[in-house]
C-alpha positions, 0 to 999 in steps of 0.5 A: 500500500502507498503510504503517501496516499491517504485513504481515510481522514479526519474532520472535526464535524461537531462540538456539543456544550453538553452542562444540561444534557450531560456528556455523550456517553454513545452514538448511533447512524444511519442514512446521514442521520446520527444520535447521540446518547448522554450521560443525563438521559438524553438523547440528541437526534441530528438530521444532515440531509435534512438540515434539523436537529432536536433533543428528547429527554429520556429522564422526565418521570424517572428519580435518580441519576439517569445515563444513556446506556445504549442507541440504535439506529436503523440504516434508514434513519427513520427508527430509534431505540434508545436503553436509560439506565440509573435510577430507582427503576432499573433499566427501561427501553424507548422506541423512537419515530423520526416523525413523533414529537416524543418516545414510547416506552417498551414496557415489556422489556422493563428492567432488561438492559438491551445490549444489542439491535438487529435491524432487518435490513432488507424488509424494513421501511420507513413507517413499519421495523418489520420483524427486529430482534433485541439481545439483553444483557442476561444473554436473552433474544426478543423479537419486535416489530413497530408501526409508526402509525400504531404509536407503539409497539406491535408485539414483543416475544421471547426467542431465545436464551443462552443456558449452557454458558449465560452471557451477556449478548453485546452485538447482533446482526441479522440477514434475510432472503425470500426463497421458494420455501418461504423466508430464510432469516440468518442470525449472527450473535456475539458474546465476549467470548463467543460468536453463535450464528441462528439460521432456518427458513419459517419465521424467527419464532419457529426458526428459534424454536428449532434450536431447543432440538438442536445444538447451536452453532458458535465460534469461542475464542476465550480472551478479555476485551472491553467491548465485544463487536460484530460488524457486516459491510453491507453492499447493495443492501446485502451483507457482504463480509463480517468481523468479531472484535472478541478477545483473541483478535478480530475474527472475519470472513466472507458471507455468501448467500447465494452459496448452500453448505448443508449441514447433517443436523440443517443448519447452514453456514454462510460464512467464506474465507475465514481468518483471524487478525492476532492483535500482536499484529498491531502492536509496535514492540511494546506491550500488546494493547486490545482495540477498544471499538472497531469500524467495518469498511470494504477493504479495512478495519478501523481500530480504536485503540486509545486515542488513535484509530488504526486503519488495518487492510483486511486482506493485507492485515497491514496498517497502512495509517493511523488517525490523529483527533483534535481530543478537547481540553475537558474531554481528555481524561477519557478520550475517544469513546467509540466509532460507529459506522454508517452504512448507507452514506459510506461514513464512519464517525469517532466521537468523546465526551464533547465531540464528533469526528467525521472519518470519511472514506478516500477511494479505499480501492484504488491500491488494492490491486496491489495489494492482492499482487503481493499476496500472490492473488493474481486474478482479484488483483486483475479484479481491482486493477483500473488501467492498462499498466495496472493490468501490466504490471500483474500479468508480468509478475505472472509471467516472470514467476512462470519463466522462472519456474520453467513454465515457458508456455504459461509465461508466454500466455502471460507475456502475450497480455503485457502491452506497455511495461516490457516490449515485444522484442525483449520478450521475443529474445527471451525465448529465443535466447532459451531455445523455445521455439513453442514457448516463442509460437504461444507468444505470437499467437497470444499476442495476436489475439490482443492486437487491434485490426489498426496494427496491420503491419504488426499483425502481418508480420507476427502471423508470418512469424508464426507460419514459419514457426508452424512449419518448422515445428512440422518438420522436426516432427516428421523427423523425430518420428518416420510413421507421423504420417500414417499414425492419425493420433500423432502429434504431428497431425494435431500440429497440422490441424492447428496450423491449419486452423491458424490459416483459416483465422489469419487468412486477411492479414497474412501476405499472400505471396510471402505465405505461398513462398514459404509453404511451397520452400517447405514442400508443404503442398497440401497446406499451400493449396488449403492456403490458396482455397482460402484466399480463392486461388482457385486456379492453384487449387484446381491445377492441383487436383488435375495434377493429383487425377482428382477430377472430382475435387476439381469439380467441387472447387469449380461448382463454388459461387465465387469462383469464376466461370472462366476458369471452368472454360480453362480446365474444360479440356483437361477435367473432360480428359480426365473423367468425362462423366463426372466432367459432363454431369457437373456441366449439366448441374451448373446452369450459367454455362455457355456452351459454345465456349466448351467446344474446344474440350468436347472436340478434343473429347470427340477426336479420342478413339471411344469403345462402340457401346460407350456412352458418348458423354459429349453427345449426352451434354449437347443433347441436354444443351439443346433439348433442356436448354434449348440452346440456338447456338449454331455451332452447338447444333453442327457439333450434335450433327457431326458426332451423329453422323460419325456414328453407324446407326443413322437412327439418332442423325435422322430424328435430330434432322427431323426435330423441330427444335423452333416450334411453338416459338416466336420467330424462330426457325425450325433448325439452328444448325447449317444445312449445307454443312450437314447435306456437306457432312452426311454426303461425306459419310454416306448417310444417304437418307440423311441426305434426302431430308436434307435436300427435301428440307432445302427445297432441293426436291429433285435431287431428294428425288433422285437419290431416293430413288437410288436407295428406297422407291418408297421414300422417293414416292414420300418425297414427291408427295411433300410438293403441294403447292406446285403441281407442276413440280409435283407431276414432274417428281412422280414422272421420274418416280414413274419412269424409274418404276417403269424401267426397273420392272423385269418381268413379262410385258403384260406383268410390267404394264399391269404394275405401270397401270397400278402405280398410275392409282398411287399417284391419285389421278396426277398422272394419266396412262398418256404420261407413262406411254412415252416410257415404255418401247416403242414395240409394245403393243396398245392392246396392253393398254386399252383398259388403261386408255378406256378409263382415261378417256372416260374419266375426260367425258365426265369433267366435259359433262361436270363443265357443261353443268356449271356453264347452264348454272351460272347462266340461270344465276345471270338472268336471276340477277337480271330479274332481281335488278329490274324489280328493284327499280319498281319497289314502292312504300306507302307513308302515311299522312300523319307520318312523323320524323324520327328525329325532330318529330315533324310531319313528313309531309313539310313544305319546302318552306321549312326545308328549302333544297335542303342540303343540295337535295332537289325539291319534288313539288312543295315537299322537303326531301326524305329518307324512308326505310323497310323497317317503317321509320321516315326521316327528313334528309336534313335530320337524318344527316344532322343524326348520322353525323352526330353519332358517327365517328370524327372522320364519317362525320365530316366525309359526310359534310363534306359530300352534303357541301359539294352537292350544296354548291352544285344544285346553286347553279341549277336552281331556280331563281327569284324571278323564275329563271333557270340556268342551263345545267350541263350533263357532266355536272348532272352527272357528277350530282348523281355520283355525290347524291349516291355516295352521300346515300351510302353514307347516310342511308345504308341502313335505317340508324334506330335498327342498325348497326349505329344503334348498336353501337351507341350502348357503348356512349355515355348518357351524358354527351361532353358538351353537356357537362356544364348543364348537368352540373347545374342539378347536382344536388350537392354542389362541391363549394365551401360549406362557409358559402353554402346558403339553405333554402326552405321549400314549401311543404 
């Protein structure tokens, strides 16, 4: 401990005149609140927090001398009880509210001395003690509890009392859990001599109870002391460590509640790490002189020992300072009394007959690292270390105590963790000095585990450090043991799975090229193609593989998402060398290939010699191109032919020429492949009917003829049947089909003549018995032929005969025609005289005066031209216009207007003047009038508007025209203006 640190120091926090109330005789706090005790029975309450004080006196209604003997406080502040002793009485209890103007007195416990208070800590409130136990000094226990707003107390009772060795109970400290079995109370007691700890799950009268069937569990340590104190250090309202100021020393330890250490008789024992601090510790030489009161910090005991207190390390049992007090002129003859501790503000307090001391607590933690690295407790001194150096400074005690016991590996995990007080060279050379290559390896790989990714140089260099290391330890081990190797449990094989582990984990930080050296300068081509997967130098990876003969790794690397696909088209020649079916199922199973770019390894496949009943795997994946894939590439389809066309069975070529591989697509053709290079390729390999298609396919019909008949006339009889749509060519194909059947026939005459005759029906009367004769020598008699000939002239009779029949009809459909125009010209209807117009509702029968020449119509007499139909509707030719142009498209509408005004303008120049006159017309303009009238008649009056198709198609337009809009507006009966403009209207009823 640095001495020249103060942790704990002294103020002088109150003088109290004390000539009325007497002289402070004890002292209690809590929560910023102490109490004071006087020797005139009074008690002195001061509150710091709040700023108040006031004094209470305990002596009013009592005779005699009366002295405060002892004061609680709970660790709230709220509650008090105070023992008066002296007087006629004997002694007497006062409880005391922070709120109540004065105390209550506890009569049941009149004439008992209360040595000692255990507050429940962990259930007390601010108006109700809960359960809280009082030791006397005739070594008994109660039980109480008190609610503020009861005035008094709730209830008293009898716990317990010691019988074997009756002693006076002088401190008392209590804890308390809720568990799943209830309430767990632990109760720790001292007398002089003896610490007896109560524990039980229940309530504390049944907890008590237990102990008349059992043994109670104590600790005695024999010895004389002025005050026998027991003290715990709360923290975060649990009890976390004791100490017992007894007679022999200072008995403490560690309480852990979480922690079960069953008993065979039930009871259990919280207390950990137990010591005994021998008061010969504290003396300087000279005669051994027992501590008079005791404080509890976290770290150390405050002992009062005359008029100094002497601050302990608990965990050291060293002092490490001694505190003076300004002691009063009149108060010198005793000194200080007593300290008292409070353990909600972290205060401690000395106090005399006049005075109270303030001793407060200076960051007590802040050397305690160093506390516990001298005693050798390595991993509490990390628990309180509170910087960087501080960590230093344990991890290298740590690491220099394991290189002096030749625990070279341990010492570098130690090391590793050591940033500022030793550098990484002199550590390095400590190993390397000693010849520990594994000591130096654990060195490196520990520290790279502390550095940060920003220490990138340093990062590279001590991974590259370790890789060479990881090496060479690979090495000495293969020759220290030849069958390392073969034997899987060896060292040498757990090396290399480290290594290769460390690969794995560096693999962003190690140099590439530096690392692919050092591997490959160590012969270690099994690592180096680990290293080069990670990195994803699959190039390295696959040539490997291929070089080894493992196709399938290869493939497998291949297949991984990250790798490119060039390098599939790169190793396709040699990985299909290697193993074509595993080659060819892998390009199958990898779907973003382009095809095209393997032919150079399928045709390298393809040109090696194959047994006959191989599965040819470039035909198996070029089919699969072009019927799953439904690849179009030309270069594809030529490949599939070849390979085809090289086989002996022409089975395959024909359907693959027959396929349609277009069909059902958009603009596609029905092949891909070249058909000059196939019919080029299937002539050099002699596949003849190949050939055919071919020819048939480009349309080259008589030479598909011809070479047919060469091989099959059957085939040649279907392929000049494939010719439909040029019956001139089709004759001529069956010619030569015919003359080939004709010259070909060696038999009789009479045979080869019935067999011409027969080939002329196949032919379905293309060809005729007149077609054939030329074929046949010139010796052959015609009687061979008269059946034939008869039948061919008959077969002529007919047609004439069918010839004259359709000329009769289409002379009886002329004159019907005739007939049918002639009656037109006489067709009448009958229009009544009340008829109306279908548009504006008028009578049809209106005088030109309403409808003057309307529209380039010439006037009949006095009546308005019009327009009446079959169907019975009359219209006036102006309404009718007007209707028709209305509801006809933008483009009919204005043709219409248009043919309406020429006829306008050319009926001005005939119409009769003012005075009777008339112009001459001229009979091309009559003409021309005719024309327009009849295509205005067309436009207009083709079919009745109301039946026809104008009506129909009016279904489709809305009720409401567009120009209508505004007017259909004006009735909406909910206007979309501001409600602010809105005016209401009342309608009469």
């Amino acid at each position: 401990m640095d001495q020249g640190r103060q942790v704990f120091a002294v103020d002088l926090l109150e003088r109290y005149a004390t000539k009325n109330r007497g002289m402070i005789t004890c002292m209690a706090s809590g929560n910023d609140v102490i109490v004071l005790g006087t020797s005139k029975g009074w008690i002195i309450r001061h509150d710091f927090g709040l700023g108040s004080s006031y004094d209470i006196d305990l002596s009013v209604g009592r005779t005699g001398d009366q002295s405060i003997h002892k004061v609680f406080v709970d660790p709230g502040g709220s509650h008090c009880i105070a023992t008066v002793t002296g007087g006629v009485g004997g002694a007497e209890t006062f409880y005391a509210h922070a709120k109540w103007p004065k105390p209550r007195v506890l009569s049941r416990l009149k004439g008992l001395l209360v040595n000692a208070v255990a507050w429940n800590k962990q259930q007390i409130t601010e108006v109700s003690t809960k359960e809280i136990i009082l030791g006397t000094q005739d070594g008994q226990l109660f039980e109480m509890a008190v609610d503020e707003k009861d005035k008094r107390e709730k209830y008293i009772k009898f716990l317990f009392e010691l019988e074997e060795l009756p002693e006076a109970f002088m401190d008392l400290q209590m804890e308390t859990a809720n568990i799943s079995s209830g309430m767990r109370y632990y109760v720790m007691a001292v007398t002089p001599t003896r610490l007896y700890s109560f524990t039980g799950i229940g309530t504390l009268e049944s907890v008590f109870a237990s102990y008349k069937e059992r043994a109670v569990r104590f600790m005695e340590l024999p010895g004389e002391i002025p005050n026998s104190e027991l003290h715990f250090f709360i923290k975060q309202r649990r009890a976390v460590h004791f100490a017992w100021l007894s007679g022999t020393g200072i008995y403490h330890g560690g309480l852990n509640f979480g922690a079960q250490h069953s008993n065979p008789n039930g009871d259990e024992n919280f207390v950990e790490s137990k010591a005994l601090l021998d008061y010969s510790k504290l003396s300087d030489g000279t005669e051994l002189v027992k501590p008079s009161s005791m404080a509890l910090s976290e770290y150390h005991f405050l002992l009062l020992i005359g008029n100094k207190v002497k601050v302990v390390n608990r965990i050291s049992e060293q002092i490490i300072e001694e505190l003076q007090f300004d002691i009063s002129a009149d108060s010198a003859s005793r000194g200080i009394i007593g300290l008292c501790s409070d353990a909600s503000a972290g205060l401690f307090y000395a106090y005399d007959q006049n005075s109270i001391f303030q001793v407060s607590v200076i960051d007590e933690s802040r050397d305690m690292w160093k506390v516990h690295l001298d005693l050798k407790d390595y991993a509490a001194a990390l628990a309180n270390c509170r910087d960087p150096l501080q960590r230093d400074q344990v991890y290298l005690v740590q690491a220099e105590a394991a290189f002096a016991n030749k625990e070279y590996l341990r010492a570098a995990s130690f090391y590793s963790k050591v940033n500022y007080v030793i550098s990484f060279e002199e550590v390095t050379l400590k190993f390397i000095s000693i010849n520990e290559p594994e000591a130096l390896r654990t060195f490196l790989l520990r520290k790279l585990d502390t550095l940060s990714k920003d220490d990138k140089c340093q990062v590279t260099m001590i991974s590259t450090w370790a890789t060479e290391l990881y090496l060479d330890k690979i090495n000495r081990l293969l020759l220290e043991d030849d069958t390392a190797i073969e034997n899987r449990n060896s060292e040498y094989h757990s090396v290399i799975q480290e290594f290769r582990a460390f690969m794995s984990d560096c693999k962003d930080v190690l140099d590439e090229a530096t690392t692919m050296k050092l591997l490959e300068s160590y012969g270690r081509v099994e690592e180096l193609v680990y290293f080069a997967n990670l990195k994803e130098q699959y190039e390295i990876v696959i040539h490997h593989y291929i070089q080894q003969g493992e196709a399938k790794k290869a493939l497998d690397v291949l297949q991984k998402s990250s790798v490119s696909d060039e390098l599939q088209y790169k190793f396709a020649p040699e990985l299909i060398m290697l193993d074509a079916y595993e080659t060819v199922e892998a390009w199958m199973a990898y779907k973003n290939l382009n095809p095209r770019r393997l032919i150079t390894a399928m045709m390298r496949y393809s040109s090696e010699p194959h047994a006959k009943n191989e599965t040819h795997e470039v035909i198996k994946y070029l089919e699969f191109c072009v019927h799953q894939l439904h690849n179009e590439d030309p270069g594809i389809h030529n490949l599939l032919l070849s390979l085809y066309a090289k086989q002996e069975d022409d089975s395959a070529l024909l359907r693959f020429l027959q396929c349609k591989f277009g069909k059902g697509r958009e603009n596609s053709p029905e092949f891909f492949y070249d058909p000059k290079y196939a019919l080029r390729l299937c002539l050099k390999e002699k596949r003849s009917r190949a050939c055919v298609h071919i020819y048939s396919m480009m349309s080259m019909h008589e030479e598909a003829v011809a070479l047919a008949l060469q091989i099959d006339p059957e085939l040649a009889m279907a392929e000049a049947d494939k010719v439909e749509d040029d019956e001139d060519l089709r004759k001529k194909l069956w010619l030569m089909v015919a003359k080939h059947v004709v010259k070909q026939e060696k038999g009789v005459k009479r045979e080869n003549i019935r067999k011409a005759i027969a080939f002329l029906k196949e032919t379905d009367g293309l060809l005729k018995i007149e077609d054939i004769l030329p074929f046949f020598p010139d010796f052959a008699l015609i009687d061979d032929f008269k059946e034939a000939i008869c039948s061919s002239l008959e077969d002529y009779n007919k047609q004439i005969e069918q010839l004259k029949e359709e000329m009769n009809d289409a002379t009886r459909g002329a004159d019907n025609i005739r007939n049918d125009i002639s009656a037109l010209t006489q067709r009448y209807a009958v229009i009544d005289r009340e008829e109306e117009c279908g548009v504006c509702k008028r009578k049809i029968f209106t005088t030109t005066g309403d409808f003057r020449l309307a529209q380039g119509y010439f006037s009949a007499g006095p009546l308005a031209p019009f327009y009446v139909f079959p169907c019975g509707h009359s219209f006036h030719a102006q309404c009718l216009i007007t209707h028709v142009t209305s509801c006809a498209h933008e483009e009919q509408a204005e043709s219409i207007l248009d043919l309406q005004k020429q006829l306008t303008l050319l009926g001005s120049e005939t119409r009769r003047d003012m005075n009777g006159n008339r112009s001459d017309e001229p009979v091309t303009s009559t003409t021309t009038a005719d024309k327009l009238r009849s295509e205005l008649d067309d436009a207009i009056a083709s079919e009745c508007p109301f039946c026809g198709e104008l009506m129909i198609n009016e279904i489709t337009l809305p009720f409401i025209k567009p120009e209508e809009t505004q007017h259909s507006a004006s009735w909406d009966l909910r206007p979309q203006t501001n409600l602010a403009n809105q005016r209401t209207i009342s309608l009469p009823v």
